[in-house]
C-alpha positions, 0 to 999 in steps of 0.5 A, spaced: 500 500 500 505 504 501 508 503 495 501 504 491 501 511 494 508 513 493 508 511 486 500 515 485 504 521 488 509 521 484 505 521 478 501 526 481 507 531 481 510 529 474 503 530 471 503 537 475 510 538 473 508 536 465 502 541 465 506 546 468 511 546 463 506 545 457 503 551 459 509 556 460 511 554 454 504 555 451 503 563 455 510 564 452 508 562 445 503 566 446 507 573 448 513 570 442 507 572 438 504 577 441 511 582 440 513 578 434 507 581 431 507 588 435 514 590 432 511 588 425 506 593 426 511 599 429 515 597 422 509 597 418 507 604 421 514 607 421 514 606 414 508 608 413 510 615 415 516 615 413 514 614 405 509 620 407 514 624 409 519 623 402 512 625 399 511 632 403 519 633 401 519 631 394 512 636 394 517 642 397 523 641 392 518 640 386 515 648 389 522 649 389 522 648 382 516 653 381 519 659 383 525 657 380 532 661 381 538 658 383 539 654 390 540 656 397 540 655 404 535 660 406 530 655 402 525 652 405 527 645 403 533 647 407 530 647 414 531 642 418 525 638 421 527 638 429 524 632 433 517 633 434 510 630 435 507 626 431 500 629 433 502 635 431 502 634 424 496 630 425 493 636 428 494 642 423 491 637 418 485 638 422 486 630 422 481 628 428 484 621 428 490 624 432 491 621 438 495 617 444 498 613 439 500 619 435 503 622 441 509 617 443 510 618 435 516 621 434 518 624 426 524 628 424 528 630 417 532 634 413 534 634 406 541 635 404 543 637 396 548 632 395 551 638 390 554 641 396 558 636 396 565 633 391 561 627 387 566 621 386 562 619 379 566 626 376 573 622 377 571 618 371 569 621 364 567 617 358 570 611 360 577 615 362 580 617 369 578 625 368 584 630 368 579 636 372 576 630 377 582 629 380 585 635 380 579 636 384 579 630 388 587 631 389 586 638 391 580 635 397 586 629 399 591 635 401 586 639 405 584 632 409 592 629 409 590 623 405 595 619 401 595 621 393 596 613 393 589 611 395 586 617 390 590 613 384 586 607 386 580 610 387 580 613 380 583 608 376 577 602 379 573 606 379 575 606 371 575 599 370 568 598 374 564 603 370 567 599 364 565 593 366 557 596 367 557 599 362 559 593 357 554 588 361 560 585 362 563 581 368 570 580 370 572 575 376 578 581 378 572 588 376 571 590 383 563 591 384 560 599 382 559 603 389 552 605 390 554 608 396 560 613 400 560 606 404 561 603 399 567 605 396 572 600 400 569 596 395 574 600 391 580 599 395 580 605 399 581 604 407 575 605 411 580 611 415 580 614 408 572 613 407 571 616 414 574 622 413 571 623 406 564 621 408 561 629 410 565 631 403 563 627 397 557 623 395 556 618 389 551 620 384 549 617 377 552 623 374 558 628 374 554 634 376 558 642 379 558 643 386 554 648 388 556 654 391 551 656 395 550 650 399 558 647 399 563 648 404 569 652 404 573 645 403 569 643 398 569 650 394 576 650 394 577 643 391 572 644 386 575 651 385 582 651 380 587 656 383 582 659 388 584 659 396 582 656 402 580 663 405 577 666 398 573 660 400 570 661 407 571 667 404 565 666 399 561 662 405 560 669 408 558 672 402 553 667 400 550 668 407 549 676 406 546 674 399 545 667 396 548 668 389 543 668 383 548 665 378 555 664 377 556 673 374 555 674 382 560 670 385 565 673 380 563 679 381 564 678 388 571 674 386 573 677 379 580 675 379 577 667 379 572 668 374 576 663 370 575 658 374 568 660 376 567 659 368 570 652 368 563 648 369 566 646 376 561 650 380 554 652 379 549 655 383 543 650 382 542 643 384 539 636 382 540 632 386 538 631 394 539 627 399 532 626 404 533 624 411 527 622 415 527 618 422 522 616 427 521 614 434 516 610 437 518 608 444 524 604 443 524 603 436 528 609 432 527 607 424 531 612 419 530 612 412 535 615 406 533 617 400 537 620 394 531 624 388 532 627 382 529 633 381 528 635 373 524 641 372 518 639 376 519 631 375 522 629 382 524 622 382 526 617 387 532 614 385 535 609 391 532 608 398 535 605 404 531 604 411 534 601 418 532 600 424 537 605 429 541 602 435 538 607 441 545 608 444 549 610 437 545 615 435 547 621 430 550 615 427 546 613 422 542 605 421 545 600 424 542 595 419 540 595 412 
């Protein structure tokens, strides 16, 4: 009889355990699902909004391109969108949806003319290594203290993996075609090289003039022949008192450089932008860049790249792509 309890005992205990452990694991299915579904949701959201958000920017450039003139940091595209409520934007739509959700929502942005910075693809001109594009890009190398070794390599795979793109063709020694600043290590350059170019330069489908109203005083020097780096900061204050309307102003302001003004380096207006937008909901900050092209009234969305921001690394970018 003993014996008979024990055992009835023990199976009680290891049906107890059986159920209990069947149920944990059945509860945490459950909250698998349930987070796994709400962070679904939020990214689902985030795109969402983030997709309006390239809209509304897309709208200001094109406006932008119905005044016309040249291109400047005064513009309203050019202001920054600092962090702000969701609800807020909602509200001034008159939006009646705007609600507790709106407010834990966070949205900010900004847009950057990508002709304010050296373009890489200027390096390379029917299908030769451009003797203008590396006096720029030497002349940018020499202001950062980089090694005119790594400019020469740049350059010349840049070369050969237009060729082989252009050509349709493949070649197992061809590095890969750059999409990206990030991505010019697939060139040969260091990554201490690619960081200390990346505020400087941008990869762009085609050679494009920097823009002289939107540029950086190291920028203009290296896009300008002959010019100085305190005639460039120089032009820097100028525009900031009064945007340059076209390229007879700033020569009127500098006449001494009004042959390498007339070079075609430089500009005063620009086609390309670069649109940045970054939303946080509670723990989840998504960021999205986005590079458009503006043609008259057409602005067309050339490459997007989205990515969920590491919280603790913020300022640096998306941590996945």
């Amino acid at each position: 009889m003993k014996r008979q309890r024990g055992a009835a005992i023990l199976t009680a205990m290891l049906t107890v355990t059986l159920v209990a452990t069947f149920a944990a694991t059945a509860l945490w299915q459950q909250w698998r699902a349930v987070e796994v579904e709400s962070a679904e949701r939020s990214r689902m959201q985030a795109s969402w909004v983030l997709t309006g958000a390239l809209d509304w920017a897309r709208l200001i450039l094109r406006e932008d391109a119905r005044s016309g003139g040249a291109d400047n940091l005064s513009e309203p595209w050019a202001v920054p969108l600092s962090e702000a409520r969701l609800s807020s934007f909602l509200g001034a739509g008159g939006d009646a949806s705007a609600g507790t959700d709106a407010d834990n929502v966070f949205l900010s942005g900004q847009v950057i003319d990508q002709q304010s910075l050296l373009n890489v693809t200027n390096l390379v001109e029917a299908g030769r290594v451009s003797e203008t594009g590396m006096r720029s890009f030497g002349r940018l190398f020499d202001v950062l203290g980089l090694p005119q070794s790594q400019l020469n390599l740049l350059a010349e795979n840049l070369r050969f993996a237009s060729d082989i793109s252009n050509d349709n063709q493949s070649s197992s020694q061809a590095p890969l075609m750059p999409q990206t600043v990030d991505q010019l290590a697939w060139l040969g350059l260091s990554p201490q090289t690619v960081a200390a170019l990346q505020p400087y330069v941008t990869l762009l489908p085609a050679r494009t003039p920097v823009n002289l109203n939107t540029a950086g005083p190291e920028v203009i020097y290296a896009a300008t022949s002959g010019i100085s780096m305190a005639d460039a900061q120089q032009l820097v204050a100028l525009r900031a008192a009064s945007p340059f309307r076209n390229i007879g102003d700033a020569t009127k302001a500098m006449p001494q450089h009004a042959a390498a003004f007339a070079e075609g380096t430089v500009s005063v207006s620009s086609r390309f932008f670069q649109v940045r937008g970054r939303i946080r909901m509670d723990q989840l900050i998504v960021e999205e860049r986005s590079l458009v092209q503006r043609d008259g009234l057409d602005v067309r969305t050339l490459q997007r790249e989205r990515g969920v921001v590491d919280p603790g690394s913020l300022g640096q970018g998306a941590q996945t792509r």
